[in-house]
C-alpha angles and dihedrals in degrees: 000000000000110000132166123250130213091263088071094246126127113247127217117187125221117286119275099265082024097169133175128255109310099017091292120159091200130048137152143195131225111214135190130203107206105180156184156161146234119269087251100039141065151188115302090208129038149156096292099054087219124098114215112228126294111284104022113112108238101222089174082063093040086052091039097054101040089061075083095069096030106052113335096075105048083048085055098045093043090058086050086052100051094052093042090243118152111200144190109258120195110218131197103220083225083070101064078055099049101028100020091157094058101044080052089057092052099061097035089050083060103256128132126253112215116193120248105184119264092289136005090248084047091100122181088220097054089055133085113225100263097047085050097054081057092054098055097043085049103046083040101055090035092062086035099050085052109043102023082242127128109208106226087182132065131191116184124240100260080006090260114139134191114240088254103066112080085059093046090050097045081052091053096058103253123148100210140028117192108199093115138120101151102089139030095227142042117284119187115228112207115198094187107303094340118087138174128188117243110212116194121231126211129226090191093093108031136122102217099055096031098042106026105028099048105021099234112153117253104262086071090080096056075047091056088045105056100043096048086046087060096047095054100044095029098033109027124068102187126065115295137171131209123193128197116210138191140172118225098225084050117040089014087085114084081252096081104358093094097057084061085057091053096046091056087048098053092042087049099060096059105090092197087052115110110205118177137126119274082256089074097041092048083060101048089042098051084045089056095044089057 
């Protein structure tokens, strides 16, 4: 049933027998934050748990945060590539200034670049519409300017939108906006003539929250994984999605960066799973809502 957000958009869920690519029930999705922050800026959480007083810079967060850029991505990419899995990375504009090389490898290795706001402390809430509207121009020509790509999907940092983005964005011609956590599947959101797709995201399987908030070791999100992955193919009987995500400055590091392997692996050897990037499934979706 057809109901209206807070953006102020009408939303229509996903047809009744909605499936994945291929007539799958299952599918999931393989995503990569890839992030940074302003010069001036850094991480609010890091590996110590406590925050030093206002105004000091914090250089172990700042470290903390750059082993993205420096190592963490290219491991990451490399176990994608040897399971012939392409992924949804989430890219900073400030990144196609500071690594345009890598941002460059991405595309041209076939994944997609979702946008992620120009920083990471660039947030849409923060922002009044007009300075939002900057910020996706600016995040948007800035990946296209380096990879030749247009991102025709956007996630939040935090994943926390204003209630204006879903419409800015609709306005600036992308397909998909990610800053959702209230349904399993794709709903499409009209604004008059104009529509986007809002594809939920999950927390469930996640390093940040998992690994840095609560302070669990690495091999809980493998944990998290498996079981989640038997209830929706033992337990559910509709069409469901799971996705897997990491952040390349967290399980980027050989800490945790093995459990993502394994996670491809596992996923791979399932023949009626479908795995693509949200790319792929905003097409099909908007196929099947035709």
């Amino acid at each position: 049933m057809a109901r209206t957000g807070m953006h102020g958009g009408v939303e229509i869920p996903a047809p009744p027998g909605f499936r994945w690519p291929g007539g799958k029930r299952l599918g999931i999705v393989f995503r990569i934050a890839y992030e940074a922050w302003s010069d001036d800026k850094w991480p609010g959480v890091g590996p110590m748990g406590n925050p030093l007083r206002q105004g000091v810079p914090d250089l172990n967060a700042i470290y903390w945060a750059e082993y993205g850029p420096r190592r963490g991505i290219h491991r990451l990419l490399d176990y994608l590539d040897r399971e012939n899995v392409k992924a949804t990375i989430l890219v900073c504009g400030i990144l196609c200034e500071r690594y345009p090389d890598t941002v460059r490898a991405i595309a041209n290795s076939g994944h997609e670049i979702a946008a992620h706001s120009y920083a990471m402390d660039v947030i849409p809430v923060y922002l009044d519409e007009a300075q939002e509207r900057d910020n996706i121009r600016r995040c948007s020509a800035l990946i296209e300017s380096c990879c030749g790509v247009r991102p025709i999907g956007w996630v939040s940092p935090r994943g926390t939108p204003s209630a204006n983005t879903a419409r800015l964005l609709c306005e600036a011609g992308y397909q998909w906006h990610g800053d959702y956590l209230n349904d399993d599947l794709p709903f499409l959101i009209k604004f008059g003539e104009r529509a986007i797709v809002g594809y939920p995201s999950t927390m469930d399987v996640n390093d940040l929250p998992l690994s840095v908030r609560y302070g669990n070791p690495a091999r809980t999100m493998l944990e998290v994984f498996e079981d989640t992955f038997a209830c929706l193919r033992e337990r559910e009987h509709g069409t469901e999605k799971m996705e897997c995500t990491v952040h390349a400055h967290v399980f980027g590091r050989p800490n945790g960066s093995w459990v993502f392997a394994r996670i491809l692996e596992i996923a791979k050897s399932y023949d009626d799973l479908w795995i693509g990037t949200r790319a792929e499934a905003v097409a099909h979706f908007l196929a099947m809502m035709r």
